[in-house]
N, C-alpha and C positions, 0 to 999 in steps of 0.2 A: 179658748180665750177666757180668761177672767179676768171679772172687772168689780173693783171695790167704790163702794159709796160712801162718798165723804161729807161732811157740811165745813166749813171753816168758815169762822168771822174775823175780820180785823178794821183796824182803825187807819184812814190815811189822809195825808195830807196835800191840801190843794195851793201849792206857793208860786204866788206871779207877781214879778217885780217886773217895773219898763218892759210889758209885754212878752214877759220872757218865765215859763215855767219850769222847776226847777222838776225833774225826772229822775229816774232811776233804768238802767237797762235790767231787768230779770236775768237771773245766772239759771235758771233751774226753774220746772214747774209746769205748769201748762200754758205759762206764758213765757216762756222762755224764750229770749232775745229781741221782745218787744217791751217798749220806752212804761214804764208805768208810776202812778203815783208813790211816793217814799209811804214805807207804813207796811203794818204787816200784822199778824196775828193777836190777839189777846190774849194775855197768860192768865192760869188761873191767880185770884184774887185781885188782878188787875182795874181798873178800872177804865174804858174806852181812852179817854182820854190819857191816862197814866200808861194807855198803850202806844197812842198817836207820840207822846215824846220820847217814850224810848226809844220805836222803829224810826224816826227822823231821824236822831242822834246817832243810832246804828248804820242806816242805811246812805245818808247825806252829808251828817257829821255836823249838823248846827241844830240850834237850838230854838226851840220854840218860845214865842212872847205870849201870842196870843193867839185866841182859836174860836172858830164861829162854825157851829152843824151847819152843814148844808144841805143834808138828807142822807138817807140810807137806802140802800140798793143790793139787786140780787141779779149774778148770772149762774150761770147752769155753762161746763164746758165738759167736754168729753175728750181726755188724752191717754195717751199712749207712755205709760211710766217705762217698762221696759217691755221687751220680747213681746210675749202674749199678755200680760197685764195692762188693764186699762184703770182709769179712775173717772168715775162718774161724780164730778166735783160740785158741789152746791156753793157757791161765794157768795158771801154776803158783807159788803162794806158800806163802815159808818165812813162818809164823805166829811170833811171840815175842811175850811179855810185857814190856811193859817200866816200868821207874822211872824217874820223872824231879823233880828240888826245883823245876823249871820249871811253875809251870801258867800262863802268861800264854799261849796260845796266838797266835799271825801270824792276823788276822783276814784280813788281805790276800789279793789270788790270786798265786800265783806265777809267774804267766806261762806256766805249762808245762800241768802238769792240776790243779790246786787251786786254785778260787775262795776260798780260805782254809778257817782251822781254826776250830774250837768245842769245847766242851763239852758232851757232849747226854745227859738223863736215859734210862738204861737204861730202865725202867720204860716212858716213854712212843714209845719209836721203834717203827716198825712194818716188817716185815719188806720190805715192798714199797720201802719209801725206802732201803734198804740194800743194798752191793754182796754179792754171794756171799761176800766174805772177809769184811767186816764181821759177817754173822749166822753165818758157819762161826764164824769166832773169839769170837764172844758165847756161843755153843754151848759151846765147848768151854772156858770160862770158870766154865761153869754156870749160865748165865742162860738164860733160856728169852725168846723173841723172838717178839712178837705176829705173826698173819700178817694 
């Protein structure tokens, strides 16, 4: 078995309008077909932010107003890429809040890791369907997330 060590950073966004956050299903990855925040990697020369609207735009299809840090966070996951290959992945996401007068969400997938976007009542998600940044950033929103 081998297994590659990775770190990746990216920027995502935490959208709740009428109690309702705006998600993404993962196409691919080590979170793969669990609900996670829109947002995604840094490209080089990018800036965090200049990342947070692109991956929105990409993965949701609307546009960002405005935006507030909410913190930065790290998990550590271990998967299964193919056959005998594993990835020993380091993630590390910048968390924001963000406004947008867009709520038509990209149902579409984006070819990349989003089977498309939604809308999904806080209330009813459960912590199991949700990526680690998804329930850190509901957390620290103030919501409290079934397990």
């Amino acid at each position: 078995m081998k297994t590659m060590v990775n770190t990746h950073i990216g920027s995502y966004g935490i959208i709740i309008q009428n109690n309702k956050i705006a998600l993404i299903r993962k196409a691919r990855g080590g979170y793969k077909g669990k609900l996670d925040l829109p947002g995604g990697g840094i490209e080089h020369t990018e800036t965090p932010v200049e990342a947070l609207k692109r991956e929105i735009m990409e993965e949701a299809g609307i546009s960002v107003n405005s935006w507030k840090l909410i913190d930065c966070t790290s998990v550590n996951i271990k998967w299964n890429v193919e056959n005998d290959l594993w990835e020993d992945l380091h993630h590390i996401g910048i968390l924001y809040e963000v406004e947008t007068n867009d709520f038509n969400l990209k149902k579409e997938a984006d070819g990349l890791d989003s089977e498309g976007a939604s809308w999904y009542e806080i209330d009813k998600l459960n912590g199991d369907e949700l990526s680690p940044f998804a329930k850190y950033g509901l957390e620290k929103m103030g919501y409290v997330v079934k397990e």
